[in-house]
N, C-alpha and C positions, 0 to 999 in steps of 0.2 A: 504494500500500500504506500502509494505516493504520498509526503508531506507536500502540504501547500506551503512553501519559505513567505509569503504571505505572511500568514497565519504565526502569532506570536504568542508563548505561553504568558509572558509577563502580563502586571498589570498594570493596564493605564495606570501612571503616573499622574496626580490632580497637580494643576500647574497654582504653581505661587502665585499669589498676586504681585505684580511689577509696584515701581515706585509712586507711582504717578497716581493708581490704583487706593496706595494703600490711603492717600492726599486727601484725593477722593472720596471717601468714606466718609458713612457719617459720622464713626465714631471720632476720627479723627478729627473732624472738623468741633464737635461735643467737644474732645479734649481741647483744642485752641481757644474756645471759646472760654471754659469753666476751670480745667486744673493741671492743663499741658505746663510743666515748665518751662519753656521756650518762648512762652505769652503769658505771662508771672504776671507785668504791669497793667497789660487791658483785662484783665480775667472779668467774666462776669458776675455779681453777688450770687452766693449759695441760692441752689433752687429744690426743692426735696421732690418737686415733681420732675425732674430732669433723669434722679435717679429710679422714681418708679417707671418713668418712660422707657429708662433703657434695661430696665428688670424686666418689661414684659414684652417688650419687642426684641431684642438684642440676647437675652437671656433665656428666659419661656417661653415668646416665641416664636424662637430659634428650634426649642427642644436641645437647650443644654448643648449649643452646637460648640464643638473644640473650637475652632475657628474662630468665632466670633468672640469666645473667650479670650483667646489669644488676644485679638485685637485691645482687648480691653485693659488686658495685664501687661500687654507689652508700649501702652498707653500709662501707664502707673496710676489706674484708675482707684485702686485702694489707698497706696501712699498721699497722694494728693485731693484726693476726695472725698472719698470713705471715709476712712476712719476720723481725720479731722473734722468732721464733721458731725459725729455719731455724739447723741446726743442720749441719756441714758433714761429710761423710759419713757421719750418721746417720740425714739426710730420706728417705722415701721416696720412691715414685716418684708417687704421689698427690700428694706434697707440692708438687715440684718442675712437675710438670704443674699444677696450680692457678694455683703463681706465674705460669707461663706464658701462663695463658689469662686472668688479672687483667693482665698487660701488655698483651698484643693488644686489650684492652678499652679499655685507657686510646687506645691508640694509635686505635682505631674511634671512640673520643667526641673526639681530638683531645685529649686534656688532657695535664697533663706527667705521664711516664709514670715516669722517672729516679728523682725525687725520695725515692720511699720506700725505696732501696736505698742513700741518704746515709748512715742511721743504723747499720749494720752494714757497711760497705765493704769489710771482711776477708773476708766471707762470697761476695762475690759470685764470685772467681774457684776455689773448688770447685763452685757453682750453676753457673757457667759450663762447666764438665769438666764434671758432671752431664747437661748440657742435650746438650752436642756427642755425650757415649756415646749416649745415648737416640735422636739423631738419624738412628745407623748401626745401631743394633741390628736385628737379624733377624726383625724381627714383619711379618708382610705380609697379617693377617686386617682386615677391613674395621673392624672396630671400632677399631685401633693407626692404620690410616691417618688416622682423624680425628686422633688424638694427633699423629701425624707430622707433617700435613700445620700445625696450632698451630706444634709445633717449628719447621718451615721458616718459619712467618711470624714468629718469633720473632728468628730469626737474620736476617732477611731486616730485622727493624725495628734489628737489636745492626747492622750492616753498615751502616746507613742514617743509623747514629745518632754517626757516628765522632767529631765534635765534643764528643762529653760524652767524658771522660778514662775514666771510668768502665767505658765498651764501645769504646775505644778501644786500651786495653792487653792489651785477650782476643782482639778480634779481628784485631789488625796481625800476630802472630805467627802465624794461620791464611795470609795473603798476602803473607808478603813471599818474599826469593829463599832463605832455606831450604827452601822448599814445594817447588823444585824436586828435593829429593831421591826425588822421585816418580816424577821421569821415567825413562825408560832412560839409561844412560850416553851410551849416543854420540847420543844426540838432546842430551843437555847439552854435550856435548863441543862439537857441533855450534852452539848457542847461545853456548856460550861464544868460541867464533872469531871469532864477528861481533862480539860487545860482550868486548873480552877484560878488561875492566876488573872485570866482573862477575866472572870466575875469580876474582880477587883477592881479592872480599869474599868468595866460597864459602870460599876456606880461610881466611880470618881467620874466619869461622862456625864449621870444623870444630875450629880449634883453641882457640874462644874456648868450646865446649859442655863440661859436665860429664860426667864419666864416669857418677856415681848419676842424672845427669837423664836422658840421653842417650836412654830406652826412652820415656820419659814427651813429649822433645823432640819427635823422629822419629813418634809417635803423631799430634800436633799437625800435625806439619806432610804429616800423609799424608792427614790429616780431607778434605779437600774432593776428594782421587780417591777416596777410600773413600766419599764424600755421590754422587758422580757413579754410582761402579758401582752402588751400590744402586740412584739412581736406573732405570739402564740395564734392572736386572733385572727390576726392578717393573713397566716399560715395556713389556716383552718378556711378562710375563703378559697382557697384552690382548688376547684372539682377535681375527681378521681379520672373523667373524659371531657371533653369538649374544650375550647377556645381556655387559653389563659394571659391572662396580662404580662406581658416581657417584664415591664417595670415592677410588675411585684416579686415575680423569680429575681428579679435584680438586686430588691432589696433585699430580703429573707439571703441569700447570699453577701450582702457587706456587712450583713449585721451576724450572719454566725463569724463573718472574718473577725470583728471586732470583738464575738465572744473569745476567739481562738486568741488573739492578742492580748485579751485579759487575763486569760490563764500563763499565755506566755513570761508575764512579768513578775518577779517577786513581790512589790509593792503592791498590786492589784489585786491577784488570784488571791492571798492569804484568806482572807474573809469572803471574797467572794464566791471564791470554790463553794462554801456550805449555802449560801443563797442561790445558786443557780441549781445545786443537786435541790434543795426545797424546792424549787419552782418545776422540778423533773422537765427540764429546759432537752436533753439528751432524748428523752425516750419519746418524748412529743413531735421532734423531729423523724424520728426514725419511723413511728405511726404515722406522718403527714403524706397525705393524695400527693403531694408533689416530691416524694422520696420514689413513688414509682411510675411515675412520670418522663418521658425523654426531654423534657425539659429541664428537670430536676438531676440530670446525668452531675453537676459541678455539684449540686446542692447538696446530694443524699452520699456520693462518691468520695468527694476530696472532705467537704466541710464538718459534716456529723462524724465522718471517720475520724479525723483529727481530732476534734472535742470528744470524743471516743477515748484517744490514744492519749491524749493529754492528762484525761481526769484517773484514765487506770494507771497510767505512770504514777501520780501524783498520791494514788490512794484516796481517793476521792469520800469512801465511804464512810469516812472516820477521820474524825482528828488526830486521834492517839496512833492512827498510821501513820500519817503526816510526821506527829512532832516523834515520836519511837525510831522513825525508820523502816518499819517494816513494808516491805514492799513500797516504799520511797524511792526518794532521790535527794542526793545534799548538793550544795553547790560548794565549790572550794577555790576560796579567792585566794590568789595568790602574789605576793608582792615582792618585785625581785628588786632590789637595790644593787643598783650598782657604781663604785664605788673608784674614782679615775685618778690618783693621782699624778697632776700635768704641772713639772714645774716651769714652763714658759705663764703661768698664770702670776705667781708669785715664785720669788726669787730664793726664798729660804725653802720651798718646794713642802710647802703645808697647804698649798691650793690642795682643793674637795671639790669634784663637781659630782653632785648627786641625780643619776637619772632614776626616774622610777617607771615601771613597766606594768603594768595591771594587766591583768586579764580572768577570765572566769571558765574555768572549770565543771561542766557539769558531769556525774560521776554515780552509776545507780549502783547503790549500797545494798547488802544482805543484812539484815539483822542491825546489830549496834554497830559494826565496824565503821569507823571513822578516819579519817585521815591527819594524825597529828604529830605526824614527825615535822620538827625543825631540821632542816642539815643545813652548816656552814661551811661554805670552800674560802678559803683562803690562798691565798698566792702573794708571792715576791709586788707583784704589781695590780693588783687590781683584788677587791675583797668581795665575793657574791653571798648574796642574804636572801635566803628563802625562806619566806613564811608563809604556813599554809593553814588557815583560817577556815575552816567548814561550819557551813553553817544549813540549816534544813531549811530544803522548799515548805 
């Protein structure tokens, strides 16, 4: 059989837009006018309908187009308009969605995403209460799902990102051990028997909380069973045959990534683990029309398997697995020091440069055995320091 040399397996290439192109636009011409740097002196005064305009034309609808996003990000529509402008509960919900989907942008091109939320740092933790309402809000029309499904990547990147101070003080308070006020009592009673140490910090909690914060506390720390049920429900709308919405399989998959991410971390998983086994978050998936589903092939295949593999590593069923070891896993930090003596630094050859090396260890243990030898090497020239530090997932 004859090949037609015609005939090309590749694929169309979508052509750039030229320069002239890009001039043209109208985002472009929006940013000259409103918050280009290049036009700083004529800029127009703040318009808040400028930013719902280009929320529902340019943004929604677009249908979330990459493309048009780009334009926007590579406009410095966040740095120079957004966020300066965000006004803490006055922003819309246009507002606060835009910010959102200018983050996930930066986060897609890799660049530093943080940095335009330096210049207003007061503002970020009402954007933040903002984000999490919207997160659980009752919308479940396919067009909110696209919005949802941003939000969870959102969260998924604030969870990821816990090294910046920034989304480290919004998010530790959604996982740490007051979240457990979620559970039923005698399932905490019951956690608390094994680790009783943990009682102790629950009521130095209850008594250390405000009575005027107390509605606003308890809210926060119910957020991630209240992120779960909706999940559950929205789950449960997928017929076992007929038509199903792309954008809901879409979401139910970033939102078990972001479960699988939260078990990934120390800081997170600790307490969350026992809230997600209460909510039987695992076997509700594994029951759902859409695990056997060929839609459902990412869903049921990679996603539940993994939160599978994670929670049986972890010991999921027990605390006293967890903190014992048994059928565990420890982590084992280890810090090597090393130790240069370079006398071009100083003349009597008592210069020190100290590197230090971090890294993390994870290591699945039988039983108690642990990891706690010290060895030091020494030499003529240089001294290495190994310390290894184990500590339980």
């Amino acid at each position: 059989m004859k090949v037609d040399p015609t005939q090309s397996s590749e694929k169309p290439k979508i052509p750039l837009p030229t320069l002239s192109q890009i001039n043209a636009d109208r985002i472009t011409q929006l940013a000259n006018q409103y918050w280009s740097p290049q036009t700083k002196d004529s800029h127009l005064p703040y318009d808040a309908s400028i930013v719902e305009s280009i929320y529902q034309t340019e943004i929604l609808g677009s249908n979330f187009s990459v493309r048009r996003i780009m334009m926007l990000e590579f406009s410095q529509y966040l740095e120079n308009y957004l966020w300066p402008h965000y006004e803490a509960g006055a922003a819309s919900h246009a507002h606060m969605m835009s910010i959102i989907v200018m983050i996930n942008e930066k986060f897609r091109e890799r660049v530093p995403a943080w940095q335009a939320f330096l210049k207003k740092p007061e503002h970020f933790p009402a954007f933040f209460e903002q984000v999490l309402r919207a997160s659980v809000a009752d919308d479940h029309t396919s067009r909110n799902m696209r919005e949802q499904t941003a939000l969870l990547l959102f969260l998924n990147h604030c969870f990821g990102s816990m090294e910046v101070q920034l989304c480290r003080d919004q998010v530790k308070r959604l996982v740490s051990l007051s979240m457990w006020i979620s559970l039923q009592e005698g399932r905490r009673n019951q956690e608390f028997k094994l680790v009783p140490k943990w009682k102790k910090y629950w009521r130095a909690i209850q008594k250390k909380d405000k009575p005027d914060l107390l509605e606003k506390l308890n809210w926060e720390r119910r957020y991630l069973q209240k992120l779960m049920i909706k999940f559950m429900q929205i789950l449960e709308t997928v017929p076992e045959t007929g038509d199903v919405d792309p954008n809901v399989v879409r979401y139910c998959e970033r939102f078990l990534e972001l479960m699988i991410d939260l078990e990934a971390l120390l800081p997170t998983r600790r307490f969350f683990n026992t809230v997600m086994d209460d909510c039987h978050l695992v076997v509700r998936c594994q029951l759902a029309a859409l695990s056997g589903r060929p839609e459902g092939q990412l869903f049921n295949q990679k996603r539940v398997d993994d939160i599978s593999q994670v929670l049986a590593m972890r010991g999921m069923g027990s605390v006293q697995q967890r903190s014992m070891g048994c059928c565990g896993a420890a982590i084992a930090e280890i810090t090597v020091c090393l130790y240069f003596k370079l006398k071009k630094y100083k003349p009597n050859g008592q210069g020190c440069i100290r590197t230090c090396f971090r890294s993390t260890l994870f290591a699945v243990l039988q039983g108690k055995q642990f990891l706690k030898s010290i060895e030091k090497y020494q030499t003529l020239r240089h001294c290495i320091v190994l310390q290894v530090s184990p500590q339980l997932i």
